[in-house]
C-alpha positions as CSV (number, residue, x, y, z in Angstrom):
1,X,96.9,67.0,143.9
2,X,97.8,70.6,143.6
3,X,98.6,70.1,139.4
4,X,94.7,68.1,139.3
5,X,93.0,71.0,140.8
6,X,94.8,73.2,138.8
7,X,94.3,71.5,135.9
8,X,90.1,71.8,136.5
9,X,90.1,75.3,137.4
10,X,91.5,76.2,134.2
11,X,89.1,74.0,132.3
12,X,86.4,75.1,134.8
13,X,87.6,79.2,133.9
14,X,87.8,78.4,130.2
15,X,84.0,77.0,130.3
16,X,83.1,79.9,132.0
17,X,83.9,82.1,129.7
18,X,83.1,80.3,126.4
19,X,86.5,79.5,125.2
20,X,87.6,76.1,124.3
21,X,90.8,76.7,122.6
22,X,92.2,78.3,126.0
23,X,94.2,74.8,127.2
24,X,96.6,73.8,124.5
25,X,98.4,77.1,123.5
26,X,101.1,75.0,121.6
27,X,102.2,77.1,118.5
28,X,102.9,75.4,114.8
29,X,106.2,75.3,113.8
30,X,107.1,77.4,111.1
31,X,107.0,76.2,107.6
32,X,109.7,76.5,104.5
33,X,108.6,75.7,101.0
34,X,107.8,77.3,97.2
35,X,106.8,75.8,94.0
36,X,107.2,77.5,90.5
37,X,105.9,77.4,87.1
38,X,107.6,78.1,84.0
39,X,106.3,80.1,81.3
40,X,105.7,78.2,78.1
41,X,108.6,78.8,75.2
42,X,111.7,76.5,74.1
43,X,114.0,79.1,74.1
44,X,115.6,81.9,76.2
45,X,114.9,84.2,77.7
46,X,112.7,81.7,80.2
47,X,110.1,83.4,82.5
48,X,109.8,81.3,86.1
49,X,107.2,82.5,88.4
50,X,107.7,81.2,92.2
51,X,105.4,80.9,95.2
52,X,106.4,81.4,98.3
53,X,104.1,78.4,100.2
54,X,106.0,79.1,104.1
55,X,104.2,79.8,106.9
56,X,105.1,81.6,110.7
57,X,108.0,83.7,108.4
58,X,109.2,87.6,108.7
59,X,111.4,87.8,105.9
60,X,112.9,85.7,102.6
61,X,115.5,85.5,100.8
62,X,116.1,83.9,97.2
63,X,119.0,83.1,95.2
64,X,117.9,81.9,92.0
65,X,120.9,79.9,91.4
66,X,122.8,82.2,88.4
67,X,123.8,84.8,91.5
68,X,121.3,87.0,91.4
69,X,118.8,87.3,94.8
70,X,115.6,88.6,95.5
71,X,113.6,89.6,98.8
72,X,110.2,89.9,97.1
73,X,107.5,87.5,98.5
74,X,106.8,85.5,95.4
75,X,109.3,87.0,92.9
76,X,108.8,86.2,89.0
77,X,112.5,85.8,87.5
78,X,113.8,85.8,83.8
79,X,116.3,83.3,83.1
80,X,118.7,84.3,80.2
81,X,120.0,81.0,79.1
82,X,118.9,77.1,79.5
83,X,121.0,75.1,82.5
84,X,120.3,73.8,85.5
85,X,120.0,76.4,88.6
86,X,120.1,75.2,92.6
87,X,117.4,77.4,93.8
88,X,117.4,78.2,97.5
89,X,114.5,80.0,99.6
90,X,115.7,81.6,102.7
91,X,113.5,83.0,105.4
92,X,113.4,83.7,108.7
93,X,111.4,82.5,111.3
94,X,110.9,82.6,115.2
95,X,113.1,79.6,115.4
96,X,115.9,81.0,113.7
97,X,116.6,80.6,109.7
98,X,115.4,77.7,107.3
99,X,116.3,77.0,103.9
100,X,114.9,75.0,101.2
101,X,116.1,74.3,97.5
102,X,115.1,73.0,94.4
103,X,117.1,71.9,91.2
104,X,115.2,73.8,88.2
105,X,116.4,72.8,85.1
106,X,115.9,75.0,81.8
107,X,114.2,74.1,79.2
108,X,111.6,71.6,80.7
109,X,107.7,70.9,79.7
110,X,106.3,74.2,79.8
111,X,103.0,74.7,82.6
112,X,104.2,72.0,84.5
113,X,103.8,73.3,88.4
114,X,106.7,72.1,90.8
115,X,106.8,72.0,94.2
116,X,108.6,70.1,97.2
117,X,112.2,70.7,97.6
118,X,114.9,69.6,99.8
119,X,116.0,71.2,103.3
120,X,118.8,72.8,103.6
121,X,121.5,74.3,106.0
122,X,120.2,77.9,106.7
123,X,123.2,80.4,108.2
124,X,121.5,80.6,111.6
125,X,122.6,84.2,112.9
């Protein structure tokens, strides 16, 4: 009886004061993902912008495959040579650290927008 009574004041207090968001206080899990878009050109040197699409994050990480890394937000990198690179987005979160990668592979269609990649192990320290 006590949790029903409980349970109404809130509502009853919320009302009261004109809130109606003030009973589920559940927070959204944070969120690890990028797309990219190439620049056009069949040759090197190939220019790949990346978006940083994650959400609830303090910090990221990239490695854009060729061992080179970047902190930046939404970095723009130059690729000196075609191949296929295993790039990894690493941020970090209230839940720890999550990863995400995507296999870009150099030349492709020029334009063409990418997104969705595969989770990953982050190093959770």
């Amino acid at each position: 009886m006590e949790r029903i009574s409980f349970a109404f004041l809130l509502l009853l207090t919320c009302f009261a004061c004109g809130k109606t968001n003030c009973i589920d206080h559940r927070e959204e899990a944070s969120k690890v993902a990028f797309d990219y878009k190439v620049d056009p050109g069949d040759e090197a040197p190939y220019t790949v912008h990346f978006t940083n699409l994650s959400t609830r994050i303090s910090g990221s990480l990239w490695d854009f495959g060729d061992g080179s890394v970047s902190e930046e937000a939404s970095p723009v990198y130059v690729y000196g040579s075609a191949g296929q690179y295993d790039v990894r987005l690493t941020v970090k979160t209230t839940e720890g650290r999550k990863a995400v990668k995507i296999l870009i592979k150099l030349p492709e269609e020029a334009g063409v927008k990418h997104s969705e990649g595969s989770p990953c192990e982050a190093n959770h320290q």
